[in-house]
C-alpha positions as CSV (number, residue, x, y, z in Angstrom):
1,X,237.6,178.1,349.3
2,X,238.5,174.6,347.7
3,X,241.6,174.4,349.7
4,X,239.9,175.1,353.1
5,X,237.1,172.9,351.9
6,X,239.6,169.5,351.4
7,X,241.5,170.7,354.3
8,X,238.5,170.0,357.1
9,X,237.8,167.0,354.7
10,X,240.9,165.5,355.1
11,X,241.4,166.3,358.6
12,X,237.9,164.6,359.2
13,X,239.1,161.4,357.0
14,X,241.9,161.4,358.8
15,X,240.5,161.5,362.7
16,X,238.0,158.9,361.3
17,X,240.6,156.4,360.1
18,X,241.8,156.4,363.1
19,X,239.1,155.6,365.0
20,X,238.7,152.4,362.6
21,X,241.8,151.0,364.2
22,X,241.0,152.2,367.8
23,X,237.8,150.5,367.0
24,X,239.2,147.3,366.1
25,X,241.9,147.3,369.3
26,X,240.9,143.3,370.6
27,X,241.7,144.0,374.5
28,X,239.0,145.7,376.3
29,X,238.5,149.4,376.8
30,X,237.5,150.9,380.2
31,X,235.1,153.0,378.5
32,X,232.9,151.9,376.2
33,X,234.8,154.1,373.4
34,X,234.8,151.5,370.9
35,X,230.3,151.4,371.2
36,X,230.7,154.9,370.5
37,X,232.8,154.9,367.8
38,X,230.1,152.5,365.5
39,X,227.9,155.2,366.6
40,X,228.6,157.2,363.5
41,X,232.2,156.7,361.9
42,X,231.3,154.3,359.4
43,X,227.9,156.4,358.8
44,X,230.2,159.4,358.5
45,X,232.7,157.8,356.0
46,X,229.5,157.0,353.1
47,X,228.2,160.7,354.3
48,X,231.9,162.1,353.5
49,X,232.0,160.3,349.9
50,X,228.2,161.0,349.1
51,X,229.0,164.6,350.1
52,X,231.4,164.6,346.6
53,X,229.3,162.4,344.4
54,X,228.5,164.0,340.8
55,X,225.9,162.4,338.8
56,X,226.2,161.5,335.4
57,X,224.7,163.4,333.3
58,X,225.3,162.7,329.6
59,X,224.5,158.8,328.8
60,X,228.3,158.2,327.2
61,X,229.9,159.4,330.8
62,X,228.1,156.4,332.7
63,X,230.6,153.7,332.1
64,X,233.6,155.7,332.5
65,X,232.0,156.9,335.9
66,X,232.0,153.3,336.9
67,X,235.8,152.6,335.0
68,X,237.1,155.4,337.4
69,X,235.3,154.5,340.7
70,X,236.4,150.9,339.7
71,X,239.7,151.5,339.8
72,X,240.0,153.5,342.8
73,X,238.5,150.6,345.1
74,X,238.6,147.1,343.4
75,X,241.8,147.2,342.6
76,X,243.5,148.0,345.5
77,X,241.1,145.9,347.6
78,X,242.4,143.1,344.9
79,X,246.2,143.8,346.1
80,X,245.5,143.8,349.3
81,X,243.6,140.8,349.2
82,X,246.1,138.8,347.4
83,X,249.1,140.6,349.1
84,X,247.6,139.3,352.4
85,X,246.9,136.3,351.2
86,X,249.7,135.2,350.0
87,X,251.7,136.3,353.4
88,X,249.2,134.5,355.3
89,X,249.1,131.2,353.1
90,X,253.3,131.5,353.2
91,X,253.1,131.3,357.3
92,X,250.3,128.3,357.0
93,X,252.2,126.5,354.7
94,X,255.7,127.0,356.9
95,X,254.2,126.2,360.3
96,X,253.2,122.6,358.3
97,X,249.5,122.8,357.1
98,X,249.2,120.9,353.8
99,X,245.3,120.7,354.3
100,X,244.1,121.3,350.4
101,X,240.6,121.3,352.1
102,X,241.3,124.2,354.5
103,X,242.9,126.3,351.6
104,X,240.1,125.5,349.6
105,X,237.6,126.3,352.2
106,X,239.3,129.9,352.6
107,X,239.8,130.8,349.6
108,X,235.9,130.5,348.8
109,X,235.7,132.7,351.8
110,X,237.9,135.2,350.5
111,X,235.6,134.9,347.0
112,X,232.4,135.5,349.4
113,X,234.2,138.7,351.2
114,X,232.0,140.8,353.2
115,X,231.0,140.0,356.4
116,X,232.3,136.3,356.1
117,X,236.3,137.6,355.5
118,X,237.4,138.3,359.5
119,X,240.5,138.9,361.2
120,X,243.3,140.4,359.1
121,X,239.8,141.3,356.4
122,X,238.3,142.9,358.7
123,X,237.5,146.1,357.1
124,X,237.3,144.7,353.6
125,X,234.0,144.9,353.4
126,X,233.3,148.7,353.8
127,X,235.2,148.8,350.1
128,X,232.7,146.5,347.9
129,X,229.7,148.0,350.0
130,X,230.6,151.6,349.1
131,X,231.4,150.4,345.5
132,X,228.1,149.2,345.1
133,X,226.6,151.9,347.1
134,X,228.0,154.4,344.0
135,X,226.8,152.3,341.4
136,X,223.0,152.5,343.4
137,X,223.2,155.8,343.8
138,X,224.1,156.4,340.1
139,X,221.7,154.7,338.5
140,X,219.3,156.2,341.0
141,X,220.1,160.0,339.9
142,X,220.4,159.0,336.3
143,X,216.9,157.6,336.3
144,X,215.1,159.4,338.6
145,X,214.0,162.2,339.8
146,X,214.5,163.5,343.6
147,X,210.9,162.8,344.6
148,X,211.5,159.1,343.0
149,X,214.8,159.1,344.3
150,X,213.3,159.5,348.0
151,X,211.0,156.7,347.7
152,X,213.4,154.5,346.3
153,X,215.7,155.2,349.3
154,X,213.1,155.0,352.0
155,X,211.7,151.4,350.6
156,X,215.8,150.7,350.8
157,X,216.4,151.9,354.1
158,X,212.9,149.8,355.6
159,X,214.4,146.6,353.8
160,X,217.3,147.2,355.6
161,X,215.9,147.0,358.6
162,X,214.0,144.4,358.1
163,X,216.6,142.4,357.5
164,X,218.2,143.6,360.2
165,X,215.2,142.1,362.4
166,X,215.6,138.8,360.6
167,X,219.0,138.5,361.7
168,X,219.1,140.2,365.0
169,X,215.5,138.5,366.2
170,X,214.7,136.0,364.2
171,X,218.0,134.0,363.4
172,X,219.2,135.6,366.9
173,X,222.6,135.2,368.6
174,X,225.3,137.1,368.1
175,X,225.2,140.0,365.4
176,X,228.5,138.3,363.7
177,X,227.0,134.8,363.6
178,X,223.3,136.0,363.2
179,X,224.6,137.7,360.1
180,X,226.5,135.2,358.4
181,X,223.2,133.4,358.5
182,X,222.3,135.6,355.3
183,X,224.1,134.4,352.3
184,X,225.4,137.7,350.2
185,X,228.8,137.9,348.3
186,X,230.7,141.2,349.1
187,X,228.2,142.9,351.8
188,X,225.9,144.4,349.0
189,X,223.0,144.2,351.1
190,X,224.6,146.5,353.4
191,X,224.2,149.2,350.7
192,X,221.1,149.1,351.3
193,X,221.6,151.2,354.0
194,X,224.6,152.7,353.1
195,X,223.4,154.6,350.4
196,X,221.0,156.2,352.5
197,X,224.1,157.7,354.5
198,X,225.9,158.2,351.1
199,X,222.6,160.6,349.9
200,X,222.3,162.7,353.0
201,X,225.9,163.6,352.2
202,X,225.0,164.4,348.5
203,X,221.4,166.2,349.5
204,X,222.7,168.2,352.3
205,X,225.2,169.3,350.5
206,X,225.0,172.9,351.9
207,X,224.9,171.8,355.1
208,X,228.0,169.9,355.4
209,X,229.8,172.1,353.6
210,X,229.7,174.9,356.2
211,X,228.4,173.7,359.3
212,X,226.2,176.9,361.1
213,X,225.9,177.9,365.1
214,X,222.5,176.6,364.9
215,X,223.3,172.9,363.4
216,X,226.4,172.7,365.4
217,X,224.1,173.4,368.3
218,X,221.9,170.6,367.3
219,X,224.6,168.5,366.6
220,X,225.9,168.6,370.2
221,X,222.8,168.3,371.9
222,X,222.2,165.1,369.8
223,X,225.7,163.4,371.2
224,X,225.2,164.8,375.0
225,X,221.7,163.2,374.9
226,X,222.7,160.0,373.0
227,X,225.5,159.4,375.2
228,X,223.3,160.2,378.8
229,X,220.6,158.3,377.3
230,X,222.8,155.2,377.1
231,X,225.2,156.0,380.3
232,X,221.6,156.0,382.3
233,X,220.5,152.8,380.6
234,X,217.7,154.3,379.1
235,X,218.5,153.5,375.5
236,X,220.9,150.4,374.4
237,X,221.6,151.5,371.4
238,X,224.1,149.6,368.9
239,X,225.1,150.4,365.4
240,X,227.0,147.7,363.2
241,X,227.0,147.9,359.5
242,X,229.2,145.3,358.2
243,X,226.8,142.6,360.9
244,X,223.8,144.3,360.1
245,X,222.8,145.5,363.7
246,X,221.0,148.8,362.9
247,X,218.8,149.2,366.3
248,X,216.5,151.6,365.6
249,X,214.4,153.1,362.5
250,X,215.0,157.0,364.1
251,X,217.8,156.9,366.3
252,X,219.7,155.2,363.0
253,X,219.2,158.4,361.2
254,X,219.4,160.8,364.7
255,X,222.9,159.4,366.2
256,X,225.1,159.3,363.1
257,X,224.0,162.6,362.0
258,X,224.4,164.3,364.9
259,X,228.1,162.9,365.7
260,X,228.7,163.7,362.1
261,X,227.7,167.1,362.1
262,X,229.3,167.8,365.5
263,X,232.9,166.6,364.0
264,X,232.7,168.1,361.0
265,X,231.7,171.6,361.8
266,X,234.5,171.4,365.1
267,X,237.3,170.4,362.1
268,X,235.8,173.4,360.1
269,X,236.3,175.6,363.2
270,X,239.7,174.2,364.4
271,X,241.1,174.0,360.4
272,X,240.0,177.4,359.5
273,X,242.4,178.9,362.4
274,X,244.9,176.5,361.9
275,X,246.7,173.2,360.0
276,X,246.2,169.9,361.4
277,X,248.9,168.4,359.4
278,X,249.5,165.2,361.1
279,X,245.7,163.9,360.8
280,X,246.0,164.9,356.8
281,X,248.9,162.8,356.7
282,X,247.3,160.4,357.8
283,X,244.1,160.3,355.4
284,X,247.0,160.7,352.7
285,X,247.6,156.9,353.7
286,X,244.5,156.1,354.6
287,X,243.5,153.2,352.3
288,X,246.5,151.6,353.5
289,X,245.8,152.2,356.7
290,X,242.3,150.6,356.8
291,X,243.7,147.7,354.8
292,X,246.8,146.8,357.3
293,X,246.4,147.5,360.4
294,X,244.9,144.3,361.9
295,X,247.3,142.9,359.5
296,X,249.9,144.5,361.1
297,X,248.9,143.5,365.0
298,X,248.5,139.9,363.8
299,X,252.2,139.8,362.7
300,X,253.6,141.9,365.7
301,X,251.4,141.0,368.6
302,X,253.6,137.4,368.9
303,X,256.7,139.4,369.3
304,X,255.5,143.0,371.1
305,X,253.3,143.4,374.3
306,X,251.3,146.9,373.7
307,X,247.7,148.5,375.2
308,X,245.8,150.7,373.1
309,X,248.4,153.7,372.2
310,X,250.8,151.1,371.3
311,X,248.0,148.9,369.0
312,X,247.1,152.7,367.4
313,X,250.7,153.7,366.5
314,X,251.5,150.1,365.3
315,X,248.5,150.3,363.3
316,X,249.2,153.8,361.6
317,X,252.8,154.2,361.1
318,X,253.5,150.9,359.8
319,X,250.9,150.9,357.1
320,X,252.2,155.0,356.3
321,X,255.5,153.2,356.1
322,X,254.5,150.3,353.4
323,X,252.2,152.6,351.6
324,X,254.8,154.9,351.3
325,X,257.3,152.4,350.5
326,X,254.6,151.1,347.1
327,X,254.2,154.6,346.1
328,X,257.3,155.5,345.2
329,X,259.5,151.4,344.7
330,X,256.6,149.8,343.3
331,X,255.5,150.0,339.6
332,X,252.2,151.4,339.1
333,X,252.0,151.7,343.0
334,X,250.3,154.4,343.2
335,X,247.9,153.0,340.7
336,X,247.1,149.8,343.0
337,X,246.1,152.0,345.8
338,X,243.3,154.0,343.9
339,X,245.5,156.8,342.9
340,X,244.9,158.0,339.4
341,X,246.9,160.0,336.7
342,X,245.9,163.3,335.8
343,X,242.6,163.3,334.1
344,X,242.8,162.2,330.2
345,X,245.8,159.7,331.1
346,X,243.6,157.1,332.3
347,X,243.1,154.3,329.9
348,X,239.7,154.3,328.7
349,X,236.7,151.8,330.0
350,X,236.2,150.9,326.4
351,X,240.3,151.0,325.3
């Protein structure tokens, strides 16, 4: 049962991490796959973690909970970010910029993170958001109780929105420059929201673990109306976490879920019959993946003309190759991208 159980889970990661990089493909799409896509994958991805989440129990466990969690995201966002850097200050500094001010200038930006850090940071933010999504969510269970817990997350998930109508009504514009509007290091207000995704995953545990004829049914009807509802221009919806675009205080909750539960009970279906290998490899590398493939189309789209297959393959095999390549050449690589040693060879948060 465990087997089966990671096997549709890493076939989901997998199909989901590659929709991040379809997502972030910068020509233009015939159809509006990339709107979509925000529909529910990054919803899916704090649904997916929240569905493994164990509170902490016993009061001595808490800050090893955090130890581990910190060392399976902010350090390899740390590499990354100062592997990047360091490529990308080497090609400033050879093509002749010797403005202190502009390194200055980004490397407060990189400090900021979040929704500030674009192009080859892209994605950075997800990482601190669900970091600090965790840490919410496990002071809220150690706390708590559900009934409390609820409340908590409701008041969170209003704020959220609120904000969200600052931004997108108030400050107006675009949802990128609307947003940046808000000053907040890392994207934390985004967990705000995100945790709210990252509980329905740990509340409806059941469900998502084996997905029933019924709720698949649901599930389906959701998308087909979702998607007709927006072909006919009846709804307009948009969903963008990291620019804090949430549209709507139902249809927030409604869409994600129902994409979610649609993918994940067809991956149940289609893994229980047989192995999708090649979409497991590729969560294997997945970390990588989400860190280096913008990267990798800002280094090869000078020298390579490519569409959309082209951008995707770029953007997968390359970052399989490098993460392969720091697994097994570079020490403690598999320790700088989240991987940890068996459990008791971890140093201790208090060594």
């Amino acid at each position: 049962m465990k087997n089966k159980r990671l096997g549709w889970v890493d076939v989901m990661k997998g199909f989901l991490m590659i929709l991040v990089v379809i997502g972030h493909y910068p020509g233009q799409l015939d159809f509006p796959l990339a709107k979509y896509i925000y529909w529910f994958h990054m919803p899916a991805f704090f649904i997916l973690s929240g569905l493994f989440f164990k509170p902490v129990v016993e009061k001595g466990q808490m800050k090893n909970a955090i130890h581990k969690r910190f060392m399976q995201l902010i350090v390899p966002y740390l590499f990354f970010l100062i592997s990047i850097t360091l490529i990308r200050y080497g090609i400033e500094f050879g093509t002749g910029n010797r403005d202190l001010t502009w390194y200055a200038n980004d490397l407060w930006t990189l400090v900021i993170g979040g929704r500030f850090i674009r192009g080859a940071y892209g994605v950075f933010w997800f990482v601190t958001t669900l970091f600090f999504t965790y840490l919410f969510f496990l002071g809220l269970t150690k706390y708590f109780d559900r009934t409390k817990q609820i409340i908590i997350l409701t008041i969170f998930y209003i704020i959220a929105h609120l904000e969200s109508i600052f931004a997108m009504h108030v400050i107006g514009g675009s949802p990128a420059a609307a947003a940046q509007q808000i000053p907040m290091i890392w994207n934390i207000d985004v967990a705000l929201m995100a945790i709210v995704y990252f509980a329905l995953g740990y509340y409806m545990k059941n469900l998502w673990m084996g997905i029933s004829k019924k709720w698949m049914f649901v599930g389906i009807a959701g998308c087909v109306i979702a998607v007709l509802l927006d072909h006919f221009h009846v709804i307009d919806y948009h969903l963008s976490m990291k620019f804090l675009r949430y549209d709507h205080f139902i249809l927030d909750l409604v869409i994600p879920l129902s994409f979610t539960v649609t993918f994940v009970g067809l991956f149940q279906f289609i893994t229980s019959r047989v192995s999708l290998v090649s979409l497991q490899k590729v969560e294997k590398h997945s970390l990588t993946i989400m860190y280096l493939h913008i990267f990798v189309d800002i280094l090869m789209n000078d020298y390579f003309t490519y569409g959309i297959i082209g951008f995707t393959a770029f953007g997968l095999f390359i970052p399989i190759l490098v993460s392969i390549t720091i697994k097994n050449l570079m020490p403690k690589g598999k320790l700088l991208l989240g991987e940890l040693p068996p459990k008791g060879k971890l140093p201790s948060a208090t060594a």
